[in-house]
N, C-alpha and C positions, 0 to 999 in steps of 0.2 A: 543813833545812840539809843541804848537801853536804861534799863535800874530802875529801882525805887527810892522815890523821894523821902530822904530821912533828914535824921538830927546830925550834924556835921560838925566836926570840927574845923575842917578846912579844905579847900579843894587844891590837889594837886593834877598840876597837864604838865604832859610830857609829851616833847616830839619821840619821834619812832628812830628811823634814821640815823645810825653816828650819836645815838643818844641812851634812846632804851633799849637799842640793840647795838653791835659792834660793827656791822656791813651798812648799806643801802643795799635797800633790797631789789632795787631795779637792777641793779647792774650783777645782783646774781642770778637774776633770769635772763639778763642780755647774755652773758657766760655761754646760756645752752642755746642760743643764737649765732653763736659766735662774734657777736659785735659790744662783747663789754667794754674795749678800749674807748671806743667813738663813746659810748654810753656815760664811761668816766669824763669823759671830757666834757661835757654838757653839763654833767652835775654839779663837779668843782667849780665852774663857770658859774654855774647859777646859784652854790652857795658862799660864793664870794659878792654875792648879786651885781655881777656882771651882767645877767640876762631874767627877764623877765620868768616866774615860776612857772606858771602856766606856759607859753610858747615855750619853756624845755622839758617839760614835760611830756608834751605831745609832741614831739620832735624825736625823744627818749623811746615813748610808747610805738610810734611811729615804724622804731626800727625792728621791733619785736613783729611784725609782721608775719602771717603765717605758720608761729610758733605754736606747737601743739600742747594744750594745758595742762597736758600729765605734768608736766615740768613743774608746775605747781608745787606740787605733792614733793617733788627734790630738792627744793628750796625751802619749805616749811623743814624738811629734816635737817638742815644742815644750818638753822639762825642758831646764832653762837649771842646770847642778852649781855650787857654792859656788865662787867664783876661789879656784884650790889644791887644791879638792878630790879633784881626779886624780891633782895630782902628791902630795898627800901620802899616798896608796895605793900610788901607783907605790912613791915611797921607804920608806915601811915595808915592802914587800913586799916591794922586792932590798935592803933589811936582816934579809927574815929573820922578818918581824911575820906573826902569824896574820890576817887583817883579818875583819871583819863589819859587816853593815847589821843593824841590826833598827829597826822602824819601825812605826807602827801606821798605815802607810799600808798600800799595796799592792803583792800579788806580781805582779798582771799588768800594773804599771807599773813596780815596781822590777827585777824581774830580769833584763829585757834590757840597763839599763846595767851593772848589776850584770855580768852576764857578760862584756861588752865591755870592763869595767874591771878585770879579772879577781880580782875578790873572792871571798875563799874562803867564805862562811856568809853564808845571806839569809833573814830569819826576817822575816815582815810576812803581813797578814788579807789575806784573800780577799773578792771581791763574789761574789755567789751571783746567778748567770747561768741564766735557763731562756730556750731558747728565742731566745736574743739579744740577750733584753732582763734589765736590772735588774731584779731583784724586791722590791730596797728592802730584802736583810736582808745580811749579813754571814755567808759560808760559814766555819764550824767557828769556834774558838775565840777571842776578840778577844783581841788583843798588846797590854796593858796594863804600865803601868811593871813590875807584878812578874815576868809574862812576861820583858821584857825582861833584868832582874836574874837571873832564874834563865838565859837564856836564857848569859849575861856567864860567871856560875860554872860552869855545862856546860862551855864550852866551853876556859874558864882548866881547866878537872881534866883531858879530854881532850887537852890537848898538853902535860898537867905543869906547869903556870906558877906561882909564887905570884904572890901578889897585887900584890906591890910591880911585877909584869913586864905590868902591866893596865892599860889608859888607855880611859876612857870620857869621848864626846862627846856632850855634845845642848843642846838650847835652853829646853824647857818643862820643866812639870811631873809627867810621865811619864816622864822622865828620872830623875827626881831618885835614884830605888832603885837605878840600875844605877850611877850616878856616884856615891852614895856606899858603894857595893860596890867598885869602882876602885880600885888603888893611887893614879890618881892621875884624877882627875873632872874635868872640863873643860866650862865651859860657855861656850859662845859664841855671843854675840851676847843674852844669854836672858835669857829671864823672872826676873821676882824672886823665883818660888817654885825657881828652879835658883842662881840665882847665892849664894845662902844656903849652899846644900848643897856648892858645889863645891869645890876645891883651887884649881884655877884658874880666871881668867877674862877671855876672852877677846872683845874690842870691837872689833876691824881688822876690815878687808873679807872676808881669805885665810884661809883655813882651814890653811893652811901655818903660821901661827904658832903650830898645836902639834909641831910636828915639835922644837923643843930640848926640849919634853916627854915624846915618846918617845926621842928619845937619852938624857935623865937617865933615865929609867927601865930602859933596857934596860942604864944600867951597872951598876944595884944588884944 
């Protein structure tokens, strides 16, 4: 994670995944492997939390084996972000909102939107690259729901926030820790093991209709 420590109005997190974007972005690099079918099936699974995130993620990662990382670069061109979901960064951001992605996808796909979107904190796994090629494992620590929760409360202490000044996004069940840490949990479009846990819930196309959810929050 990056930024400079300011004056806040509020900090928003947002999952990646089915959230700030429209795809998982694993399974459009499984695509140019030929194994997105197997890859889908794991996902759904584990955001139904049927299975543990971490063991399907390395399982996921697993099958990307000897994929060579130009593919990279084909997948960055072709994220299709949530309708809204620019503009509701843009406007929490010239109101003042801390923003963040975290994501148990990836940095070498997320962070150039990320940047261009100019989002302050970007917390998501690494593929472990030798040589060019996938090695089929996950570099350093998997971003698993608690990850993400601890990742929400770092960053709410670091700009002084309570809790009631915190809105967490996401769809699945690696979600669920950080949203129900949240002053105010938000889940949209998502699974039944999120929609349980959330505050709100959100079923439109835009991701813009949490935006009357950080304005109540930033008045408390």
């Amino acid at each position: 994670m990056s930024g400079t420590v300011r004056t806040a109005t509020g900090l928003l997190v947002s999952d990646v995944d089915s959230t700030f974007l429209t795809q998982e972005v694993i399974e459009l690099v499984a695509e140019h492997a030929g194994v997105r079918d197997r890859v889908e099936e794991i996902t759904t699974a584990a955001m139904r939390g049927e299975l543990d995130f971490s063991q399907s993620l390395r399982a996921r990662v697993a099958l990307l084996e000897g994929l060579e990382e130009s593919v990279l670069a084909e997948v960055r061109a072709v994220l299709v972000p949530t309708p809204g979901a620019l503009e509701l960064m843009a406007r929490a951001r010239a109101a003042g909102w801390v923003t963040a992605l975290v994501s148990g996808g990836f940095h070498e796909i997320i962070d150039p939107l990320a940047a261009e979107t100019g989002i302050d904190h970007v917390l998501a796994n690494r593929f472990e690259i030798v040589d060019g090629r996938f090695t089929g494992k996950v570099s350093g620590p998997i971003i698993d729901g608690e990850a993400k929760r601890r990742t929400l409360l770092e960053l709410a202490e670091r700009y002084g926030l309570p809790r009631e000044r915190v809105v967490a996004m996401g769809d699945g069940a690696n979600d669920r820790l950080m949203v129900e840490e949240a002053g105010t949990g938000i889940a949209f479009r998502a699974k039944p093991a999120l929609r349980e846990a959330a505050d709100v819930i959100l079923d439109g196309e835009s991701l813009l209709d949490a935006w009357p959810h950080l304005e109540a929050a930033a008045s408390r």
